[in-house]
C-alpha positions as a Python dict, from the first residue, in 0.01 Angstrom:
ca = {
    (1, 'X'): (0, 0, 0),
    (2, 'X'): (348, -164, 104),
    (3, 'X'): (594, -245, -154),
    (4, 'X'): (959, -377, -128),
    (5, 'X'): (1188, -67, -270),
    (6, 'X'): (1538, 11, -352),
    (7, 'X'): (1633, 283, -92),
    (8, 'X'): (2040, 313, -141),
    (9, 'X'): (2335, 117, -333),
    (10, 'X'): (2342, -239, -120),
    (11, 'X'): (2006, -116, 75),
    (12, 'X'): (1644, -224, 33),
    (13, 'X'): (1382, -144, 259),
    (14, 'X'): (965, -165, 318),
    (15, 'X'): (791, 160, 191),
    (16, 'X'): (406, 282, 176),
    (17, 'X'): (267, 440, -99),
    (18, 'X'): (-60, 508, -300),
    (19, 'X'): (-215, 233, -442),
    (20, 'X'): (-207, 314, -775),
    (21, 'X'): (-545, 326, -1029),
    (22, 'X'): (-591, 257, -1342),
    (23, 'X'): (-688, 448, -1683),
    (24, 'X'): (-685, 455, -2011),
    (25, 'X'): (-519, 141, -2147),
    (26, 'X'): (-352, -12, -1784),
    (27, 'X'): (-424, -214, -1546),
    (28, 'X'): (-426, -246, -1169),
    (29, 'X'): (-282, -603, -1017),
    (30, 'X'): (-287, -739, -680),
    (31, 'X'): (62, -997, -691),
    (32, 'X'): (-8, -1339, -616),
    (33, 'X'): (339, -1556, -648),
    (34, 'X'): (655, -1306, -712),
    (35, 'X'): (1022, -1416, -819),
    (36, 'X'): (1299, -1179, -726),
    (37, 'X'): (1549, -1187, -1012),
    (38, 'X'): (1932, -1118, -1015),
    (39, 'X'): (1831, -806, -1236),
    (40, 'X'): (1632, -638, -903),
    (41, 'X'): (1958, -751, -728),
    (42, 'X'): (2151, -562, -956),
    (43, 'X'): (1991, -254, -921),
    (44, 'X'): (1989, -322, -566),
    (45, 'X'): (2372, -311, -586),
    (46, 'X'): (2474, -58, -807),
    (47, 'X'): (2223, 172, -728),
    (48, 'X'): (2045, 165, -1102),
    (49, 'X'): (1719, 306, -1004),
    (50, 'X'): (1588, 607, -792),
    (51, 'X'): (1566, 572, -412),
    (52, 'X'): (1188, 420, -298),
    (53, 'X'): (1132, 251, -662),
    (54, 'X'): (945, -109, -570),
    (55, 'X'): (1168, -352, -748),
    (56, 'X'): (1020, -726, -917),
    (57, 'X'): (898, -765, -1287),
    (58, 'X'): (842, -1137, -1285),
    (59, 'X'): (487, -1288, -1130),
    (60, 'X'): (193, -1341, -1176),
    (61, 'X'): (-114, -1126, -1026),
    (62, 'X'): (-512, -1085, -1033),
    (63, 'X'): (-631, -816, -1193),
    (64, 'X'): (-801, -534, -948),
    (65, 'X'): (-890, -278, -1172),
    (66, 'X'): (-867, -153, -1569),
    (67, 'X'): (-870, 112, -1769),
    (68, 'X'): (-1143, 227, -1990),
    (69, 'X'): (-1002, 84, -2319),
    (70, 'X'): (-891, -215, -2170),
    (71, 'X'): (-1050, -486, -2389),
    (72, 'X'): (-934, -825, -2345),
    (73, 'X'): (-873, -868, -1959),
    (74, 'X'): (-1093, -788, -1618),
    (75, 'X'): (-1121, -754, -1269),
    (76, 'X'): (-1090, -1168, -1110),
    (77, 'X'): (-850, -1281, -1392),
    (78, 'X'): (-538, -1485, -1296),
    (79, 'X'): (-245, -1323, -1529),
    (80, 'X'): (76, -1333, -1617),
    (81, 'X'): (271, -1077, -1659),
    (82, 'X'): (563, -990, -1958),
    (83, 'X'): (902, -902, -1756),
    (84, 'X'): (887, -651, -2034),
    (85, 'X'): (614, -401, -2094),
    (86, 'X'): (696, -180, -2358),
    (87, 'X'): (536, 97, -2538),
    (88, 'X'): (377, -105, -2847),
    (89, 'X'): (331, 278, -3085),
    (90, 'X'): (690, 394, -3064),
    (91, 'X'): (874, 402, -3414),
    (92, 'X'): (1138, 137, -3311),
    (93, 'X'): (904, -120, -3169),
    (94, 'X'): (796, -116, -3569),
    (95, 'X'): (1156, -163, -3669),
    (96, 'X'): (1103, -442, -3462),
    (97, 'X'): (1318, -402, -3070),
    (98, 'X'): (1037, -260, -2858),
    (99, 'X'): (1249, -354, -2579),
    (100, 'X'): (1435, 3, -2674),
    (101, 'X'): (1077, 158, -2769),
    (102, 'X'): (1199, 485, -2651),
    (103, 'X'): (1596, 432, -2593),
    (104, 'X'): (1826, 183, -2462),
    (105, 'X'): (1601, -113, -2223),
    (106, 'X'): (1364, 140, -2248),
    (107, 'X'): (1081, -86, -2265),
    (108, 'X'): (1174, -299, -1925),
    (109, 'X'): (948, -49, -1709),
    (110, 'X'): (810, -251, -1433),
    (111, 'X'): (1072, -222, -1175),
    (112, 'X'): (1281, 19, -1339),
    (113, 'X'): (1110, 348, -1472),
    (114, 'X'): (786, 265, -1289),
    (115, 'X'): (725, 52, -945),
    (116, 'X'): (753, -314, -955),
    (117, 'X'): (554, -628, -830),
    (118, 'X'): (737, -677, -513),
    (119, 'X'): (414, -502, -357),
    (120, 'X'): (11, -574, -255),
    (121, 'X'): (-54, -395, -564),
    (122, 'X'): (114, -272, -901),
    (123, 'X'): (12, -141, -1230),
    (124, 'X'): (91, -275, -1523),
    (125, 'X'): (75, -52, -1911),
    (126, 'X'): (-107, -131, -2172),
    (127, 'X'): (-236, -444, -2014),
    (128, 'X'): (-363, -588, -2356),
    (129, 'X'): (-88, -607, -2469),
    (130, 'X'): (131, -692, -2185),
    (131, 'X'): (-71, -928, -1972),
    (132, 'X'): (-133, -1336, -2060),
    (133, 'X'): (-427, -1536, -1935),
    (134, 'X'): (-271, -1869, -1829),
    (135, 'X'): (-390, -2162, -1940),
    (136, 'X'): (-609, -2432, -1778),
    (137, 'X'): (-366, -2686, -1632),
    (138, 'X'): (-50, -2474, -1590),
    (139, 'X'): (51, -2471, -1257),
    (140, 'X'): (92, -2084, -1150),
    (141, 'X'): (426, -2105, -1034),
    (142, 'X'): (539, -2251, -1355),
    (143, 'X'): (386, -1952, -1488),
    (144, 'X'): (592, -1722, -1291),
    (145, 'X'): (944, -1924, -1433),
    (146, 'X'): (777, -1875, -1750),
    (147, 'X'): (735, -1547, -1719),
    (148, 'X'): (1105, -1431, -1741),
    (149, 'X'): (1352, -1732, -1667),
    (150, 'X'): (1281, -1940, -1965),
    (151, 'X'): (1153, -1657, -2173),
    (152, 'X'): (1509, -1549, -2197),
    (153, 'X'): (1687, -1846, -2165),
    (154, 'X'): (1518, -1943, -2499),
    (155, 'X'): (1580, -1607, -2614),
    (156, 'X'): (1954, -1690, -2601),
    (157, 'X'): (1869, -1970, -2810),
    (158, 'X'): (1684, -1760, -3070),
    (159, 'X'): (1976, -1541, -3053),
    (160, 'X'): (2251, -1857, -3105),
    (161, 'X'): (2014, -1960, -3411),
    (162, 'X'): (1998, -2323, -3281),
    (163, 'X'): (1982, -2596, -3603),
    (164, 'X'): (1947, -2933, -3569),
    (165, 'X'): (2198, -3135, -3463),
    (166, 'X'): (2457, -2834, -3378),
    (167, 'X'): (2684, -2890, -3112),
    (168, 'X'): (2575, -2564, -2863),
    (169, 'X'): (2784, -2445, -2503),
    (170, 'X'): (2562, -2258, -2288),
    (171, 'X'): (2763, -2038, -2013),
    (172, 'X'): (2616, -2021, -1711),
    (173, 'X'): (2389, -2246, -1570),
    (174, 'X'): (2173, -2057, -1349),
    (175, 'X'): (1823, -2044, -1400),
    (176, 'X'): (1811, -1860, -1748),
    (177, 'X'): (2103, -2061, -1887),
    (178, 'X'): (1940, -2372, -1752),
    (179, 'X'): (1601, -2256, -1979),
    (180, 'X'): (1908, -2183, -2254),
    (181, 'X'): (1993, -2566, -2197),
    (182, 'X'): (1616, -2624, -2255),
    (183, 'X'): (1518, -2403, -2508),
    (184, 'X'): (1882, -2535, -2738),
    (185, 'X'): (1704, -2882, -2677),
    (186, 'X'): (1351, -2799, -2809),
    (187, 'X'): (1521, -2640, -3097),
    (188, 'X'): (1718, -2929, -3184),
    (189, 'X'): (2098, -2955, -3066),
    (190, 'X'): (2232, -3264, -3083),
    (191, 'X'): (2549, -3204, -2829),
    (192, 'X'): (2477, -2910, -2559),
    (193, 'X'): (2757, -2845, -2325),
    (194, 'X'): (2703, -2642, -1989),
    (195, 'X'): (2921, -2449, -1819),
    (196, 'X'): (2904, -2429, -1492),
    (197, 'X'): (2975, -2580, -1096),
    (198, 'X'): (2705, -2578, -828),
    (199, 'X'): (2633, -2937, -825),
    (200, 'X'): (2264, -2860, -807),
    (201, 'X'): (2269, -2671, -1171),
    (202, 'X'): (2476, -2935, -1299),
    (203, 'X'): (2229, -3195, -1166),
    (204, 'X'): (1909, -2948, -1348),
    (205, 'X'): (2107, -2916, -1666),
    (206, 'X'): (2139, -3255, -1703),
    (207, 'X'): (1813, -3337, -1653),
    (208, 'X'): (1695, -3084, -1903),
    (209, 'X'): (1924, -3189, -2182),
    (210, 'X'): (2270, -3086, -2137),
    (211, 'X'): (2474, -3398, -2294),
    (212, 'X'): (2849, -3268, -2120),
    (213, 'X'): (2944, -3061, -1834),
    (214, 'X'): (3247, -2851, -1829),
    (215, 'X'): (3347, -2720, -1489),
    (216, 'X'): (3481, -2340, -1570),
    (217, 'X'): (3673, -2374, -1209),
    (218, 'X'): (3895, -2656, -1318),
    (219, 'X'): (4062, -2504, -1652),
    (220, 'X'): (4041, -2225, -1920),
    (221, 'X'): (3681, -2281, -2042),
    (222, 'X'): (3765, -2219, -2407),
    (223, 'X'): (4025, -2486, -2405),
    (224, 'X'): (3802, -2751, -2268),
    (225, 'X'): (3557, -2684, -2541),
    (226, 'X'): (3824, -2735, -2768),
    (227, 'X'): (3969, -3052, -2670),
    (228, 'X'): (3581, -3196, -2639),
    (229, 'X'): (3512, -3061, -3010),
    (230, 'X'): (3820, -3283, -3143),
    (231, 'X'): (3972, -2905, -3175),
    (232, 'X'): (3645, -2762, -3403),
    (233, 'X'): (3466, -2528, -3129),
    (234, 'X'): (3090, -2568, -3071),
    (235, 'X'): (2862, -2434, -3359),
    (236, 'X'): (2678, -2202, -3116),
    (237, 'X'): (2747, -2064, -2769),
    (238, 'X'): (2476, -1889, -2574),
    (239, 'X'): (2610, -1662, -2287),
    (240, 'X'): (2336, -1685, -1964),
    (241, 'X'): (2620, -1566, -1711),
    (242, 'X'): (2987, -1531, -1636),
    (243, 'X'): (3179, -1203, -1551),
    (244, 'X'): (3347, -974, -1768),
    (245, 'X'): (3587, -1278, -1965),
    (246, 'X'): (3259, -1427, -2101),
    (247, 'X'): (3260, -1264, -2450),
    (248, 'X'): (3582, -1323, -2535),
    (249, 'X'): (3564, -1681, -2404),
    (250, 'X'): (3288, -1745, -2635),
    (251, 'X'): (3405, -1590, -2941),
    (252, 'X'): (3675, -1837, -2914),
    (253, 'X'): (3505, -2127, -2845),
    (254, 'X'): (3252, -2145, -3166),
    (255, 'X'): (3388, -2267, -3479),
    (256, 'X'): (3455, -2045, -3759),
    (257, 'X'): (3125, -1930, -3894),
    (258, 'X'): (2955, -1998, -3544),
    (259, 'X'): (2710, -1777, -3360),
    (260, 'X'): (2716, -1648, -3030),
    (261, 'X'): (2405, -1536, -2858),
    (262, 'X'): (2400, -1332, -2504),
    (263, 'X'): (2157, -1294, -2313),
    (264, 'X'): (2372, -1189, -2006),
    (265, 'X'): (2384, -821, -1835),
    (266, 'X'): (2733, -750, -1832),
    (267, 'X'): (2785, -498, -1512),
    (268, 'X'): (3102, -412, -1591),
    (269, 'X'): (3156, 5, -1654),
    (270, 'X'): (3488, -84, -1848),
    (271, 'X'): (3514, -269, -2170),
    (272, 'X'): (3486, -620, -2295),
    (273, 'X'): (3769, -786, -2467),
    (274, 'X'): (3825, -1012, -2743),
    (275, 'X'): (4129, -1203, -2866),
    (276, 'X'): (4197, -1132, -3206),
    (277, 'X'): (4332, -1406, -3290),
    (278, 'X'): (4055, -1617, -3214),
    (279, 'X'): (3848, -1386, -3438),
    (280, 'X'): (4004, -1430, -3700),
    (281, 'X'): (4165, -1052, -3713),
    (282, 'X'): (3798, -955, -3840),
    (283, 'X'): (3799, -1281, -4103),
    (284, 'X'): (3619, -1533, -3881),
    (285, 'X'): (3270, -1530, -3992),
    (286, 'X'): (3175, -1568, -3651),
    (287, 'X'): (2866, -1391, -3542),
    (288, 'X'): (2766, -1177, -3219),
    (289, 'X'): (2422, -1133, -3142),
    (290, 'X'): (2274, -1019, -2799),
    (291, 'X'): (1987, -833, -2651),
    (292, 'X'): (1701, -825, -2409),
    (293, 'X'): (1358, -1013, -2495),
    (294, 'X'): (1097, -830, -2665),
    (295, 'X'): (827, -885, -2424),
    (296, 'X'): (475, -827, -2496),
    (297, 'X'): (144, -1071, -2490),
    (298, 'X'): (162, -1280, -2761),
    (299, 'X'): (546, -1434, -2681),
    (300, 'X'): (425, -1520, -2303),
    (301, 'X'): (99, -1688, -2441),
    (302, 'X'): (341, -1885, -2668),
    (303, 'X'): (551, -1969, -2398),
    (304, 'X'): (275, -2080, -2153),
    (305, 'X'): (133, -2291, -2436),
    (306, 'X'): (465, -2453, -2477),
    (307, 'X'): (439, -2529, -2060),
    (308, 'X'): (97, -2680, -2098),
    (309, 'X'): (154, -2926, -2353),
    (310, 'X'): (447, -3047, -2164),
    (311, 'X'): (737, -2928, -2423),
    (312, 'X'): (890, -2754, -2050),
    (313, 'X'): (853, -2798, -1728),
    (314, 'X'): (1031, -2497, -1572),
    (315, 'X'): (896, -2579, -1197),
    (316, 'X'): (1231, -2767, -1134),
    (317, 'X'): (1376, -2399, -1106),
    (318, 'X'): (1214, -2332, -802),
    (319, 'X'): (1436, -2481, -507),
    (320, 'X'): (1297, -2198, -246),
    (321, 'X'): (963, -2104, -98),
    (322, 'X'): (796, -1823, 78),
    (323, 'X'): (517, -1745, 174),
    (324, 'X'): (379, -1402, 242),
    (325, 'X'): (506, -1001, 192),
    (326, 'X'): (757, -1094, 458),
    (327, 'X'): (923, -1393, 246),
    (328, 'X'): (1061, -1135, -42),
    (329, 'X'): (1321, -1000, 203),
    (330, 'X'): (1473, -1370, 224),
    (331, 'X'): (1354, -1479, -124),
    (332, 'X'): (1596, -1146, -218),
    (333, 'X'): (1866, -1181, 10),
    (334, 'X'): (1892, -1594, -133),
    (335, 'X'): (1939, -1449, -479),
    (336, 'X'): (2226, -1225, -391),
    (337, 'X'): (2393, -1457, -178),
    (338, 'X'): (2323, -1800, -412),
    (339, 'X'): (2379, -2030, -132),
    (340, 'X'): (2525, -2403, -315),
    (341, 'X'): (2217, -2542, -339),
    (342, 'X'): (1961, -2295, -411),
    (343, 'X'): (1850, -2202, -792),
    (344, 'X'): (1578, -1986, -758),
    (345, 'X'): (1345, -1830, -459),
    (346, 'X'): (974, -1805, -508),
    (347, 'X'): (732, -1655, -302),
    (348, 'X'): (344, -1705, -258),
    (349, 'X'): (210, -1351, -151),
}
């Protein structure tokens, strides 16, 4: 089969391999619509993985082939597929973050620890547990966004614990903090700021429920929030992007007793900094909370139900289209480059 792979820091490249079969409790897909994500272009650029691994871990795909104990899914489905496949009978998946089942991220394999979806086929563990049937009347590439984009964007919000009527700052408004925008909405914010300046984000977090915009480019982020709060801070910020300043940005933007919730990969190999002033030399109250989604069946069956009763429409994401094997190497190269007006790349294999 031909899959799109990582070959060497900055390089990617078309490779052939052995379609791979299924046993036991996995599955064998064939890809049908395929989002690169700035994760695979990550790993692209710093060289994360081993040379020849097929990047991509958000799609959706028909099922080819399953294991013996597969129960719930067969060969014809239409599936989506968690971004995150852990291993579901690992001690710390009981202690509840199966995203580290066996160690740190440990439970993002698709893409990382085993070949991805940028390919004519890819298999996919433990599909019971890791695969959603999507629902009559969701449009499949709303699927796909679902799949990753707004399942962590409203991760950030779960993260932030988002209360009624709390005044929320979301930094970063690419496609996951655009979800964050979303998901602070559905969970009741009353004021949502977002952070950003591409015209065409600002436009999307607008329309999905972003009350101010604060443009990072034109003055120190943390004092804008503060002159907009009447010199409070927000009661939540929710970090979807931003460099290595982010952290300490947002601890002093939230009030005292506010929550912070990041959902952003910080690539940085040196530290992150905080003033300690602004947190309160250690008396603050103000919370940090961060991580990667859990993945897993039964949160991307929530989060398809959520896009077929209308609560979300995450198509809006999708500014680019490809079609064919041959539209991932643009569909990458766009979310490297993130030319002004693009948000995200899809492509129809």
């Amino acid at each position: 089969m031909k899959g799109y792979a990582y070959q060497s820091p900055g390089e990617m490249g078309w490779v052939e391999k052995e379609k791979p079969r299924a046993a036991g409790i996995d599955a064998v897909v064939r890809p049908l619509m395929i989002s690169p994500c700035t994760s695979d272009v990550h790993n692209a650029e710093m060289g994360y993985v081993e040379p020849g691994r097929i990047l991509g871990h958000e799609g959706i795909a028909e099922v080819v082939e399953t294991g013996n104990q597969v129960k719930d899914f067969k060969p014809g489905d239409i599936v989506a597929i968690s971004p995150v496949t852990p291993d579901w009978r690992t001690v710390l998946t009981q202690k509840g973050v199966p995203q580290h089942c066996h160690g740190l991220l440990s439970g993002n394999v698709l893409s990382n620890s085993m070949d991805g979806l940028m390919a004519e086929y890819a298999l996919v563990p433990d599909a019971d547990m890791n695969l959603a049937h999507i629902p009559s009347g969701v449009d499949y590439a709303a699927a796909v966004m679902a799949t990753d984009m707004m399942n962590t964007g409203f991760y950030g919000a779960e993260l932030a614990d988002v209360q009624f009527g709390d005044t929320v700052v979301v930094l970063g408004i690419g496609p996951v903090g655009l979800m964050a925008v979303a998901g602070a909405r559905l969970r009741g914010a009353g004021r949502i700021i977002a952070v950003g300046s591409r015209p065409v984000c600002i436009s999307a977090a607008r329309d999905y429920g972003a009350t101010d915009i604060v443009n990072y480019r034109e003055e120190d982020v943390a004092r804008q929030i503060y002159k907009l709060t009447d010199k409070q801070g927000a009661d939540k910020c929710i970090i979807a992007g931003g460099d290595e300043r982010a952290l300490g940005q947002a601890v002093a933007m939230v009030r005292y007793g506010g929550t912070i919730g990041n959902v952003n990969y910080f690539t940085t190999p040196g530290d992150l900094s905080i003033s300690n002033s602004r947190w309160g030399f250690g008396m603050s109250n103000k919370t940090i909370r961060c991580g990667m989604v859990t993945g897993g069946r039964a949160r991307l069956e929530g989060l398809l139900s959520m896009v077929r009763y209308g609560r979300v429409d995450p198509l809006p994401l999708i500014t680019h289209r490809y079609q064919g094997m041959e539209g991932i190497v643009p569909a990458f190269r766009g979310m490297a480059e993130k030319p002004p007006e693009l948000i995200k790349t899809l492509v129809e294999i």
